[in-house]
mmCIF file as gemmi writes it, N, C-alpha and C atoms, coordinates in Angstrom:
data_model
loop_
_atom_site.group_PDB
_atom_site.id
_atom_site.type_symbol
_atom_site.label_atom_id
_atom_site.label_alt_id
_atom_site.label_comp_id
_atom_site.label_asym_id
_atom_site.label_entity_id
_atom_site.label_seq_id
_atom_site.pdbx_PDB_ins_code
_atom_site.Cartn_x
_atom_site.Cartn_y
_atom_site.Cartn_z
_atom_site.occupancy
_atom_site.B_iso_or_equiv
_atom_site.pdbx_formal_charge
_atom_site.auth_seq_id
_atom_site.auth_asym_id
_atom_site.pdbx_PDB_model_num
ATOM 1 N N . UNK Axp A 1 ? 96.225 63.994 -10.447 1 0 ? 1 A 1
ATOM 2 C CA . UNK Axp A 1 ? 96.429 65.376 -10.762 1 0 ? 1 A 1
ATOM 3 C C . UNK Axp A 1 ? 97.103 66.045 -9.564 1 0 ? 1 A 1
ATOM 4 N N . UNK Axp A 2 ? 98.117 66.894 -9.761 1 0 ? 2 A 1
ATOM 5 C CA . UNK Axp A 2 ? 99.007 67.533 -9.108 1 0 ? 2 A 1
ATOM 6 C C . UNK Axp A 2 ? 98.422 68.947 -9.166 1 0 ? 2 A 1
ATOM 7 N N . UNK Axp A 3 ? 97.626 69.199 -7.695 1 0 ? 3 A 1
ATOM 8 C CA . UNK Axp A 3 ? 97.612 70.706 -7.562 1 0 ? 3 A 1
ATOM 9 C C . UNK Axp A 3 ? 99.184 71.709 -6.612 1 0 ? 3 A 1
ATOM 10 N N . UNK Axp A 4 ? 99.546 72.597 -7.58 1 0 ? 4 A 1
ATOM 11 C CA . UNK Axp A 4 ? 100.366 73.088 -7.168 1 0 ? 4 A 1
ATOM 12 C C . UNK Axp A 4 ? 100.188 74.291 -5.982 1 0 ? 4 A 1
ATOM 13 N N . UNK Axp A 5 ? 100.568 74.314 -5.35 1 0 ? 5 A 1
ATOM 14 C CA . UNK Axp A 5 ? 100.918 74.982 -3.872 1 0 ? 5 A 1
ATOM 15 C C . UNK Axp A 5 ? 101.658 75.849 -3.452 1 0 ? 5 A 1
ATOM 16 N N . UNK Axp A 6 ? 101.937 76.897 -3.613 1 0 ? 6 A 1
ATOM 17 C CA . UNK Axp A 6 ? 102.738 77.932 -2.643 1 0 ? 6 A 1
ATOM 18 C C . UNK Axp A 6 ? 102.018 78.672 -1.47 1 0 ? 6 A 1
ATOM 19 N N . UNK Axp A 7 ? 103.077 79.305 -0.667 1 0 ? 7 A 1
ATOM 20 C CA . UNK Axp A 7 ? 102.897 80.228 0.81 1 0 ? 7 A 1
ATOM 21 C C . UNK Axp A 7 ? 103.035 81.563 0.148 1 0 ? 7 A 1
ATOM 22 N N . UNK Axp A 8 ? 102.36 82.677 -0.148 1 0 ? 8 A 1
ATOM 23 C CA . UNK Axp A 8 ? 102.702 84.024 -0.6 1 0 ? 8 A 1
ATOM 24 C C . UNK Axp A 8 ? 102.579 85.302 0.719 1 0 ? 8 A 1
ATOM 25 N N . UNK Axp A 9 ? 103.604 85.779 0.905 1 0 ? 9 A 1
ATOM 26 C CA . UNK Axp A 9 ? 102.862 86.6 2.077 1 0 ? 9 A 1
ATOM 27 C C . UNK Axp A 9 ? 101.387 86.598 2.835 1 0 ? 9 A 1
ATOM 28 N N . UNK Axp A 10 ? 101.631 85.476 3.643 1 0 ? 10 A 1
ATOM 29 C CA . UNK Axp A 10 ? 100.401 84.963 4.563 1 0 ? 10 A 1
ATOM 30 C C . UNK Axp A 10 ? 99.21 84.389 3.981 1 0 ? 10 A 1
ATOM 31 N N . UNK Axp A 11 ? 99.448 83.919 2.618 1 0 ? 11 A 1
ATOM 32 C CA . UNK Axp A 11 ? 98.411 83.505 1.54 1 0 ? 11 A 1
ATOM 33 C C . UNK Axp A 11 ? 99.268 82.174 1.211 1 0 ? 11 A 1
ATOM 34 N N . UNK Axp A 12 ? 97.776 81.124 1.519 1 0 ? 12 A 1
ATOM 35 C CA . UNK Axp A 12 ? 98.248 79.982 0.649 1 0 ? 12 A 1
ATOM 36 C C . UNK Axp A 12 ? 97.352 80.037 -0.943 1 0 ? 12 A 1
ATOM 37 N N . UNK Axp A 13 ? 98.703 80.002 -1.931 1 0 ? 13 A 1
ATOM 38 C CA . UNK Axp A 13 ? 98.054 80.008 -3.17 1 0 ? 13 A 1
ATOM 39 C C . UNK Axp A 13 ? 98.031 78.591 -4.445 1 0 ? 13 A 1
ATOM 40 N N . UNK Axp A 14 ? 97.16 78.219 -4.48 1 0 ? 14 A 1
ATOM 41 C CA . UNK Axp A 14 ? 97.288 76.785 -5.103 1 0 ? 14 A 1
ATOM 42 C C . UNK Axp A 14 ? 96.413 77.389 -6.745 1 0 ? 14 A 1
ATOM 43 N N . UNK Axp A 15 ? 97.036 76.353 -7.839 1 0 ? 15 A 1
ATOM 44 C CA . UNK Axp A 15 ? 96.268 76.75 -8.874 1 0 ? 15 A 1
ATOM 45 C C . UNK Axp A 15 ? 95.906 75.626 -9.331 1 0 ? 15 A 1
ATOM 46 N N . UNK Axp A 16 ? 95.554 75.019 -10.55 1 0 ? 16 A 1
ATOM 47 C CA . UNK Axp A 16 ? 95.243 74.317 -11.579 1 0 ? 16 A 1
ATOM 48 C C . UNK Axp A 16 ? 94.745 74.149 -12.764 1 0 ? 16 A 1
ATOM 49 N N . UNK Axp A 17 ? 95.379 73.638 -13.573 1 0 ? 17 A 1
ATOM 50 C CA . UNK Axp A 17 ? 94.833 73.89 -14.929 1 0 ? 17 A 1
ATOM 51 C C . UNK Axp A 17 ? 93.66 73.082 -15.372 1 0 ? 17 A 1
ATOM 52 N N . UNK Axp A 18 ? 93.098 73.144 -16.558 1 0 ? 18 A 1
ATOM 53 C CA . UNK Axp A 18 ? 92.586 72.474 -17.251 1 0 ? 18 A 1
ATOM 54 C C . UNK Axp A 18 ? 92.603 72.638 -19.333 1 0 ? 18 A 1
ATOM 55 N N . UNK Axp A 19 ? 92.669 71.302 -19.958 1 0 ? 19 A 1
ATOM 56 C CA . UNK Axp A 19 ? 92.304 71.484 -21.465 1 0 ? 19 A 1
ATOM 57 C C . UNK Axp A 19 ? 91.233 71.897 -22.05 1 0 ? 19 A 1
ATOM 58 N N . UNK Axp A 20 ? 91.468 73.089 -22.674 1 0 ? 20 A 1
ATOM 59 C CA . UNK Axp A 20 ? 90.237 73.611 -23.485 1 0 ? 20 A 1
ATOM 60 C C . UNK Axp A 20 ? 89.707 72.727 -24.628 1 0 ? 20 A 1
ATOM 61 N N . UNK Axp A 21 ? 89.082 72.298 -25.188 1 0 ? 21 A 1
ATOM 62 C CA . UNK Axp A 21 ? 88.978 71.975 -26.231 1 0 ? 21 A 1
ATOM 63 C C . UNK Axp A 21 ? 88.563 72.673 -27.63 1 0 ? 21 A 1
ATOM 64 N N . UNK Axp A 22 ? 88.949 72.772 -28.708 1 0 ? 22 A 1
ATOM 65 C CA . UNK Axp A 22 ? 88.726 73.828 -29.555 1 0 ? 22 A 1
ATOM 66 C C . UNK Axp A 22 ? 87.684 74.182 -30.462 1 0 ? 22 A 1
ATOM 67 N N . UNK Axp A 23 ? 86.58 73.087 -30.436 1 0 ? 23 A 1
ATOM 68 C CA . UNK Axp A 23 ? 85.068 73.219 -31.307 1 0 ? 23 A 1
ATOM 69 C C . UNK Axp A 23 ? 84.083 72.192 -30.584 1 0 ? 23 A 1
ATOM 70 N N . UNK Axp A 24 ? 83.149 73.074 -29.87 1 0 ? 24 A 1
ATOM 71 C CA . UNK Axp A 24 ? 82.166 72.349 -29.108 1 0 ? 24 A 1
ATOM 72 C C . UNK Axp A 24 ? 82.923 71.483 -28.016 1 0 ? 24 A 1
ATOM 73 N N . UNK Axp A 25 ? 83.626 71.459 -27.438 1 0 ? 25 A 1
ATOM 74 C CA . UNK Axp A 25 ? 84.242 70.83 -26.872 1 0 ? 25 A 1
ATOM 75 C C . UNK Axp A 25 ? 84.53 69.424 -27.274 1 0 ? 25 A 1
ATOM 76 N N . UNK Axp A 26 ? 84.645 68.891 -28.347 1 0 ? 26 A 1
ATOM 77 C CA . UNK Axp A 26 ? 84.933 68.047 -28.713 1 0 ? 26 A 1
ATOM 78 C C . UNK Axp A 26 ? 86.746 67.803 -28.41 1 0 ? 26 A 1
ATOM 79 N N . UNK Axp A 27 ? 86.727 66.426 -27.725 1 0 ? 27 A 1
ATOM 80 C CA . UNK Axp A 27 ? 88.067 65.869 -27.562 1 0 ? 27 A 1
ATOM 81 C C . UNK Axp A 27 ? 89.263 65.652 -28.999 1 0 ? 27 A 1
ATOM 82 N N . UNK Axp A 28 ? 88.361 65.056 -29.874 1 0 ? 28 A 1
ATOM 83 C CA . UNK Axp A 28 ? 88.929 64.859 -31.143 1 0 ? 28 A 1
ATOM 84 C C . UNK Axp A 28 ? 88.921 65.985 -32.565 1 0 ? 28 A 1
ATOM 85 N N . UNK Axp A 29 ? 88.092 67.016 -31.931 1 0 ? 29 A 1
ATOM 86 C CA . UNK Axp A 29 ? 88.492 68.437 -32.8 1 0 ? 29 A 1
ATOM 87 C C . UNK Axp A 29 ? 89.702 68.53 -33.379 1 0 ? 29 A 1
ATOM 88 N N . UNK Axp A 30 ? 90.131 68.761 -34.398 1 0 ? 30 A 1
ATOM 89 C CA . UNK Axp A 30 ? 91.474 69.552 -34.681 1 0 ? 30 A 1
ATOM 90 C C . UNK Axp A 30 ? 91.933 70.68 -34.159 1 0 ? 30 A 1
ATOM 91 N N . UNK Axp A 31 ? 92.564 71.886 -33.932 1 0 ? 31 A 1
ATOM 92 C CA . UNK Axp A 31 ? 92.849 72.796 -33.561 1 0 ? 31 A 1
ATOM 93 C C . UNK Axp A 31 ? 94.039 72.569 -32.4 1 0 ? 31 A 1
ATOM 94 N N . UNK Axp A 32 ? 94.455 74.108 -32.176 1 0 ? 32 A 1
ATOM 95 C CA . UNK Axp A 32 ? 95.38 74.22 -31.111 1 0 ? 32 A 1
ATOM 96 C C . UNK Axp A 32 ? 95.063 73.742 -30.115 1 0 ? 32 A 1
ATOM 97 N N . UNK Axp A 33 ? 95.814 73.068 -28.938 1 0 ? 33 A 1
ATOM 98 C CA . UNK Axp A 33 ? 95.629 72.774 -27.774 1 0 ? 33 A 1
ATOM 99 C C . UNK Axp A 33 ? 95.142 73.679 -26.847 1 0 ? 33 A 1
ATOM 100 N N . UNK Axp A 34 ? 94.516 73.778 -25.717 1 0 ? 34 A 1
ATOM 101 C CA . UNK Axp A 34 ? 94.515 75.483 -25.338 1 0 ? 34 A 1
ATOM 102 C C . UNK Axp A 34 ? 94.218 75.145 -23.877 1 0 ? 34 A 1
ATOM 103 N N . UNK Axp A 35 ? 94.917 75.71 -22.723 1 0 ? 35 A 1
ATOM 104 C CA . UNK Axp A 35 ? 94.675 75.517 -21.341 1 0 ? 35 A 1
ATOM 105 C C . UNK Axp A 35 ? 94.273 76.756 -20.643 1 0 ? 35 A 1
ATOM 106 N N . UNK Axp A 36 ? 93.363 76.066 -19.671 1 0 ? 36 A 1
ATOM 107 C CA . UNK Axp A 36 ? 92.608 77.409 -19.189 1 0 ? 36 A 1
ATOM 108 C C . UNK Axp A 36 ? 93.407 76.952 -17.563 1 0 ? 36 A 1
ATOM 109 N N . UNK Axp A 37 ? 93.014 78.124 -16.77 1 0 ? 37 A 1
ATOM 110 C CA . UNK Axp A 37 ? 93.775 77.959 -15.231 1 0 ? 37 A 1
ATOM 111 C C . UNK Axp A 37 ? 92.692 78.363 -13.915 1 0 ? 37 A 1
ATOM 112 N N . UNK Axp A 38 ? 92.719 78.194 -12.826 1 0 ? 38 A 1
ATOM 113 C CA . UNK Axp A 38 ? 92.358 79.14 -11.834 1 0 ? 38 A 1
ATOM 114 C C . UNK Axp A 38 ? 93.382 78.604 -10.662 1 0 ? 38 A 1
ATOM 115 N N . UNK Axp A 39 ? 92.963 80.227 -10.098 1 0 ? 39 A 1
ATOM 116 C CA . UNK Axp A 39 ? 93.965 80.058 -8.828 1 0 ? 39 A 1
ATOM 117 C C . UNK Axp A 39 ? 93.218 80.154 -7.158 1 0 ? 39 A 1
ATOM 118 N N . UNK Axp A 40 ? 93.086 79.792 -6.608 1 0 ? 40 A 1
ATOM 119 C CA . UNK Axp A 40 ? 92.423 79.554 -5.524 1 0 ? 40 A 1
ATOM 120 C C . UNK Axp A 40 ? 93.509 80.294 -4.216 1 0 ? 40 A 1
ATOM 121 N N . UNK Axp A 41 ? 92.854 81.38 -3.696 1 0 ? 41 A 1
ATOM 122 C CA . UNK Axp A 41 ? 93.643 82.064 -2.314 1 0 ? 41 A 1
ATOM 123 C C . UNK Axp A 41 ? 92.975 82.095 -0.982 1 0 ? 41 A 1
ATOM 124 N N . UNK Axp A 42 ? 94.026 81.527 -0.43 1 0 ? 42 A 1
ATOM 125 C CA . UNK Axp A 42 ? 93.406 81.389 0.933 1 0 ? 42 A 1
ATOM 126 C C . UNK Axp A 42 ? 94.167 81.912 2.393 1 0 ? 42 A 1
ATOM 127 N N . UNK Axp A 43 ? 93.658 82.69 2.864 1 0 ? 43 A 1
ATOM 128 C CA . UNK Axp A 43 ? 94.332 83.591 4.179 1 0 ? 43 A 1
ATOM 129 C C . UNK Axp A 43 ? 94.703 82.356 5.303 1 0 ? 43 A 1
ATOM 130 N N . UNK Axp A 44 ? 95.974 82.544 5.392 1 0 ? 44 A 1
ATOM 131 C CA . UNK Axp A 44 ? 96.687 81.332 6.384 1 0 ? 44 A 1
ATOM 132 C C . UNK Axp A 44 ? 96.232 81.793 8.229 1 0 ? 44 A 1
ATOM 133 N N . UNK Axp A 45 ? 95.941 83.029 7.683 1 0 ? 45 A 1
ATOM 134 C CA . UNK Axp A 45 ? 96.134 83.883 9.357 1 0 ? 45 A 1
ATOM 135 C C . UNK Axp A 45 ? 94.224 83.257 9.962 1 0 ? 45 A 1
ATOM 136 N N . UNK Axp A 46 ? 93.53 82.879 9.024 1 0 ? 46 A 1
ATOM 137 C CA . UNK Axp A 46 ? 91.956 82.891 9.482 1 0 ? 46 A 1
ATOM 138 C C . UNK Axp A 46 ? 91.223 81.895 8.75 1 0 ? 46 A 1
ATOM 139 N N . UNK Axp A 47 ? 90.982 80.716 9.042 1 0 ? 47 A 1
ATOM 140 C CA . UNK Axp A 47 ? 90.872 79.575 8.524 1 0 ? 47 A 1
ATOM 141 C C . UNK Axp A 47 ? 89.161 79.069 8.666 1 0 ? 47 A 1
ATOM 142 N N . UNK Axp A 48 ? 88.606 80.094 9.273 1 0 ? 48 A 1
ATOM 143 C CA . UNK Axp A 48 ? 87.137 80.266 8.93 1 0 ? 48 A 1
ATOM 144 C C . UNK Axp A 48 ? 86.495 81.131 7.515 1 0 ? 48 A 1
ATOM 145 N N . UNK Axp A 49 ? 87.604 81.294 6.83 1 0 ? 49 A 1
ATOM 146 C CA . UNK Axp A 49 ? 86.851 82.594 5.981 1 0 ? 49 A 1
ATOM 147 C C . UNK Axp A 49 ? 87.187 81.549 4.377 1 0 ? 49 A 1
ATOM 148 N N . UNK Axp A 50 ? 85.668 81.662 3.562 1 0 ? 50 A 1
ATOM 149 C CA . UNK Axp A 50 ? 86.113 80.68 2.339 1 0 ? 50 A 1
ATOM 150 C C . UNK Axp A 50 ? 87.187 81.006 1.575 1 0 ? 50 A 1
ATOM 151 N N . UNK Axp A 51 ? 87.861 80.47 1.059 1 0 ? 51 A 1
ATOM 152 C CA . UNK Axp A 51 ? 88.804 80.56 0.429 1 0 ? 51 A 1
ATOM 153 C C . UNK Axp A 51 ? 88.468 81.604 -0.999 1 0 ? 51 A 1
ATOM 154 N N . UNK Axp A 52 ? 89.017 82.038 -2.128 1 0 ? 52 A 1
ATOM 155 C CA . UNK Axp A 52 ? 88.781 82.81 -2.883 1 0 ? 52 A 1
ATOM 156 C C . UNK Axp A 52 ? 88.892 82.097 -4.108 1 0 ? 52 A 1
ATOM 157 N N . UNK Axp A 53 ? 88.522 82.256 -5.512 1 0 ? 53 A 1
ATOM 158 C CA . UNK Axp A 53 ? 88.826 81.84 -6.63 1 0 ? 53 A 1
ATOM 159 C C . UNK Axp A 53 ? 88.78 82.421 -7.533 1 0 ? 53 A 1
ATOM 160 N N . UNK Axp A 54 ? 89.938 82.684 -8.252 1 0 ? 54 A 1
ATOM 161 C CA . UNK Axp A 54 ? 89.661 83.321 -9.741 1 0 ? 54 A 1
ATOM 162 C C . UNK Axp A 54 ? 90.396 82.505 -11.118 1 0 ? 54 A 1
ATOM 163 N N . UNK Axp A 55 ? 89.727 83.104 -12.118 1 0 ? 55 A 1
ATOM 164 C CA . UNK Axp A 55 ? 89.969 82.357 -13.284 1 0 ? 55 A 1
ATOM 165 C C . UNK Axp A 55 ? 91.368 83.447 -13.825 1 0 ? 55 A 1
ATOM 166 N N . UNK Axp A 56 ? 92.279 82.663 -14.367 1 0 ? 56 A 1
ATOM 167 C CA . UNK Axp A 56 ? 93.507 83.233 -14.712 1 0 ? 56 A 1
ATOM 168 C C . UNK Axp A 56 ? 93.362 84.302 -16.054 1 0 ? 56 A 1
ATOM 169 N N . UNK Axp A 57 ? 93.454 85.236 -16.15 1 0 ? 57 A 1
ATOM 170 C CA . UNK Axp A 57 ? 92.929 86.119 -17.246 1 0 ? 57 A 1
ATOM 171 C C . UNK Axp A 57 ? 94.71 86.529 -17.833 1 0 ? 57 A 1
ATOM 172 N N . UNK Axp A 58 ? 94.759 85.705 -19.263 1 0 ? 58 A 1
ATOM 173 C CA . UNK Axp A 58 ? 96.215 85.856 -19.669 1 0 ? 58 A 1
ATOM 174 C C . UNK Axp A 58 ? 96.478 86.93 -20.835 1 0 ? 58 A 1
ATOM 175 N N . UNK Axp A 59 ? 97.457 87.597 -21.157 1 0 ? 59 A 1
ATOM 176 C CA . UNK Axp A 59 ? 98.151 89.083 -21.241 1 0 ? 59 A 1
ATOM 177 C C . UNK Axp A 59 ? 97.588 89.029 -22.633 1 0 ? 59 A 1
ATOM 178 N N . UNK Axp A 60 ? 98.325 87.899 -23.772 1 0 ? 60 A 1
ATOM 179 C CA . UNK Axp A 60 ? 98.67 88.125 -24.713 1 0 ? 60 A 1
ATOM 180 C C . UNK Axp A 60 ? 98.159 86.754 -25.331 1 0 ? 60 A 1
ATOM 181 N N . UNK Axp A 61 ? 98.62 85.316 -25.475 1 0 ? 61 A 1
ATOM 182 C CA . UNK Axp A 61 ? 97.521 83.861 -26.127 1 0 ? 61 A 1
ATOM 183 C C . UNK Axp A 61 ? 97.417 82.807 -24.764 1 0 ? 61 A 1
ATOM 184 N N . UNK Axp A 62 ? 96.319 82.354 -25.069 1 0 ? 62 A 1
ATOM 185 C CA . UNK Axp A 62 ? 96.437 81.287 -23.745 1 0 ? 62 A 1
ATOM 186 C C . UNK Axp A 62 ? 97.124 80.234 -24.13 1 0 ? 62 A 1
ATOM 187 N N . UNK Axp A 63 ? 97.909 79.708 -23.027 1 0 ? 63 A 1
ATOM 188 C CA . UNK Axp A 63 ? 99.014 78.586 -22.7 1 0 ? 63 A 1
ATOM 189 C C . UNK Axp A 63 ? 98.885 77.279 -23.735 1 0 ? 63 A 1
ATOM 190 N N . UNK Axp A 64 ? 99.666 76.866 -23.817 1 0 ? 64 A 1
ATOM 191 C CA . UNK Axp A 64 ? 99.61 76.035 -25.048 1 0 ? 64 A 1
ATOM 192 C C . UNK Axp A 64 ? 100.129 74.318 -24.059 1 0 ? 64 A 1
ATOM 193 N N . UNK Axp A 65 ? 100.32 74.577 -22.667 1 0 ? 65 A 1
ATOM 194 C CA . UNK Axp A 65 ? 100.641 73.569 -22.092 1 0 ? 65 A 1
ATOM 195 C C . UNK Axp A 65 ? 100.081 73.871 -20.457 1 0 ? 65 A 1
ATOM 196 N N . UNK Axp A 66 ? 100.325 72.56 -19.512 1 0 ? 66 A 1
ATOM 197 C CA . UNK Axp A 66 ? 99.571 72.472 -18.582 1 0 ? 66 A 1
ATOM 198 C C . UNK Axp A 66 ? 100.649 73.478 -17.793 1 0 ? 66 A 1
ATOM 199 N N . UNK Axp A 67 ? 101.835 73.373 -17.786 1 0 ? 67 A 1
ATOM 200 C CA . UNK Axp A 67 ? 103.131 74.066 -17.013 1 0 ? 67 A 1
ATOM 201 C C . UNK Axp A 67 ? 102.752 75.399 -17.223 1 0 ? 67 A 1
ATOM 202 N N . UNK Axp A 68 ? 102.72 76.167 -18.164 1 0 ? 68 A 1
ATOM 203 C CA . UNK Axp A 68 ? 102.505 77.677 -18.369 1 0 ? 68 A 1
ATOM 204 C C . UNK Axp A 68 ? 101.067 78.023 -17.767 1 0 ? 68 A 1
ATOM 205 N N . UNK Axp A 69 ? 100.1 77.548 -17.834 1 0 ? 69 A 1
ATOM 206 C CA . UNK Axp A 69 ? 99.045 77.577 -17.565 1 0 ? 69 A 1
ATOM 207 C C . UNK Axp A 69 ? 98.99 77.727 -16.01 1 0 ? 69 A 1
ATOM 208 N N . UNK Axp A 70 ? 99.916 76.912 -15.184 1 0 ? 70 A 1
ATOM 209 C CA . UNK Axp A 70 ? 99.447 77.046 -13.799 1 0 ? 70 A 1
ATOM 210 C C . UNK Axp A 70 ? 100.669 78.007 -13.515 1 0 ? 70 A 1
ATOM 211 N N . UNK Axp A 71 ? 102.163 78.069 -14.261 1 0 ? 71 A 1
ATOM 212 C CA . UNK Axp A 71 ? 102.561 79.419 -14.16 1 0 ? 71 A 1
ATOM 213 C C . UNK Axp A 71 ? 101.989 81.243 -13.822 1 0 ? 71 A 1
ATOM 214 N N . UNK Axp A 72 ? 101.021 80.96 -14.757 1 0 ? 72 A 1
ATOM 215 C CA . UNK Axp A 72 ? 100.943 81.79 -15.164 1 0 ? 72 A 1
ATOM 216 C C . UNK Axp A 72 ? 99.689 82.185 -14.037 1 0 ? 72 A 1
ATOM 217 N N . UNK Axp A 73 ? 98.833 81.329 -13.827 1 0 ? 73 A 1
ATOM 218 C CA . UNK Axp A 73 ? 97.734 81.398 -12.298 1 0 ? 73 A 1
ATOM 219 C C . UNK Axp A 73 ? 98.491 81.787 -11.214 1 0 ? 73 A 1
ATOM 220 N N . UNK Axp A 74 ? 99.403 81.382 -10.647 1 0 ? 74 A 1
ATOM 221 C CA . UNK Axp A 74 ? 100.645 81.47 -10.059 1 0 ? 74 A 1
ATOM 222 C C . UNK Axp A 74 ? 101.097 83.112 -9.915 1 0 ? 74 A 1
ATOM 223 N N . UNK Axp A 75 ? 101.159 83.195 -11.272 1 0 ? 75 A 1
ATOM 224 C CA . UNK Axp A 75 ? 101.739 84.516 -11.026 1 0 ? 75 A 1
ATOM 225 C C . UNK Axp A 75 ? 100.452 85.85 -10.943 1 0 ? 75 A 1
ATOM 226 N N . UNK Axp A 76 ? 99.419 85.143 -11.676 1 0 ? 76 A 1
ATOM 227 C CA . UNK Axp A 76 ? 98.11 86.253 -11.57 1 0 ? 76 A 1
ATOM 228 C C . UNK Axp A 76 ? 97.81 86.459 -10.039 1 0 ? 76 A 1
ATOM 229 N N . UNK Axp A 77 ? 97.572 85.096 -9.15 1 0 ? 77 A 1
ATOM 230 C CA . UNK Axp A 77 ? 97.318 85.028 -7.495 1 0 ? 77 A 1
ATOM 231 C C . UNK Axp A 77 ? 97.919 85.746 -6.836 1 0 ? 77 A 1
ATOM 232 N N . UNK Axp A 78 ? 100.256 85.901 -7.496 1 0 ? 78 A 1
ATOM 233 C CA . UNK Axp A 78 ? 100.967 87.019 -6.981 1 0 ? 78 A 1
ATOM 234 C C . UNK Axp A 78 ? 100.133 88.46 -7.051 1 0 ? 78 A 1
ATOM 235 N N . UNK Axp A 79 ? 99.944 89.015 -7.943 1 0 ? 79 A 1
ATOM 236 C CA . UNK Axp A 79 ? 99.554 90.057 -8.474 1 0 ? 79 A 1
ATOM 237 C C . UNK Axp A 79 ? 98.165 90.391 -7.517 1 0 ? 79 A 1
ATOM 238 N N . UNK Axp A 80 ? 97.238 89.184 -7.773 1 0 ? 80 A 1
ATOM 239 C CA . UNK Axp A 80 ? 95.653 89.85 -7.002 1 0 ? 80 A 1
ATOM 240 C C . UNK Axp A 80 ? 96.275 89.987 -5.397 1 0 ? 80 A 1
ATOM 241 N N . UNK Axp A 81 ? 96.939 89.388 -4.703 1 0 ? 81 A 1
ATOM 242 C CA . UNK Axp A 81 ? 97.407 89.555 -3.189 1 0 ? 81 A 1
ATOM 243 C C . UNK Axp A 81 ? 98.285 90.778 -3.041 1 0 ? 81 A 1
ATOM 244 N N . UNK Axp A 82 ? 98.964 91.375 -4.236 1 0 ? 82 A 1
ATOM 245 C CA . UNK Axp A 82 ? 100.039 92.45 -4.033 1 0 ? 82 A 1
ATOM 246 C C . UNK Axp A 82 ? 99.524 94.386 -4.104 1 0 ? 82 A 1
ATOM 247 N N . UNK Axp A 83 ? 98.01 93.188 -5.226 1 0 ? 83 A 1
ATOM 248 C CA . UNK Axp A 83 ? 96.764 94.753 -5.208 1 0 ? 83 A 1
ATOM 249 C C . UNK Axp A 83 ? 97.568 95.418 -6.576 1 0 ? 83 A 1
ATOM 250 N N . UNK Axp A 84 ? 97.72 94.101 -7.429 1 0 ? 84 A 1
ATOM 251 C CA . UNK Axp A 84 ? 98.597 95.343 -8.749 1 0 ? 84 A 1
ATOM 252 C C . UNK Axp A 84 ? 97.145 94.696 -9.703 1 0 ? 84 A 1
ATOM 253 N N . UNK Axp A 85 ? 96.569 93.759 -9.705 1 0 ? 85 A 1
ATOM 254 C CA . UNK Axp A 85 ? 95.121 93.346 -10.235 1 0 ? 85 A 1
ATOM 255 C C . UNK Axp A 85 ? 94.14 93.498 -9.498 1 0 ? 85 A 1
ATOM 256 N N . UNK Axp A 86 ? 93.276 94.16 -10.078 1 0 ? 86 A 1
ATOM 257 C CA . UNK Axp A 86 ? 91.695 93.631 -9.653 1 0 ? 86 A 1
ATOM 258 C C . UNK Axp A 86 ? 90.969 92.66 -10.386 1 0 ? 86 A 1
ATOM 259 N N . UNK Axp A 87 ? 90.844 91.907 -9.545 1 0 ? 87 A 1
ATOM 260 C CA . UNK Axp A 87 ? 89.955 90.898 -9.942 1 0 ? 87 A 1
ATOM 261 C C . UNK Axp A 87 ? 88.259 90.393 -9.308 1 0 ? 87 A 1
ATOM 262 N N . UNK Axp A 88 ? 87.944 89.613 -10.465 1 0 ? 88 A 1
ATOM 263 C CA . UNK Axp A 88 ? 86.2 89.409 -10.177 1 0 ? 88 A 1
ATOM 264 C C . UNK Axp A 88 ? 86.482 87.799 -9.38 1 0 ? 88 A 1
ATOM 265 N N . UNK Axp A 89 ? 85.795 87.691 -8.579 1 0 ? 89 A 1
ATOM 266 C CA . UNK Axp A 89 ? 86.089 86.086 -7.972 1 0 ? 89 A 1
ATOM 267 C C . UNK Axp A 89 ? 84.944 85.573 -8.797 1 0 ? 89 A 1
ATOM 268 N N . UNK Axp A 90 ? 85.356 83.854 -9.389 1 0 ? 90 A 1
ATOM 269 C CA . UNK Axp A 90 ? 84.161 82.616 -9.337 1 0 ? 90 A 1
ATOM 270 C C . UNK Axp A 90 ? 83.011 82.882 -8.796 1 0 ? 90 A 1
């Protein structure tokens, strides 16, 4: 598994997805595919302080693939560091 990685203004921001499953968590359910995300932020400047985590909270349907899914964490992590979200941490 490939956790993805960026530098955001003095923030390292890494995310990752995971598959929802769609009834009881059953693997072999029928239904839509469905991916959930979190994004993990961490201050580059102070490397004693725990890192942060939040779960990706999406606009409009959740991601239907692993790519949009950590997109989209990606871009929520932009947002909680820029102070245009508030968010609840893990």
């Amino acid at each position: 598994m490939t956790i993805a990685t960026i530098e955001y203004r003095g923030y390292e921001l890494r995310a990752f997805s995971h598959q929802e499953f769609p009834l009881h968590r059953d693997p072999y359910a029928k239904g839509p595919r469905r991916f959930s995300s979190v994004v993990r932020i961490e201050d580059m400047q102070r490397s004693n302080v725990n890192p942060r985590r939040y779960t990706t909270v999406y606009a409009a349907t959740d991601p239907t693939n692993a790519i949009d899914a950590i997109d989209s964490a990606m871009q929520y992590g932009k947002d909680i560091v820029d102070g245009k979200v508030q968010a609840n941490e893990l």
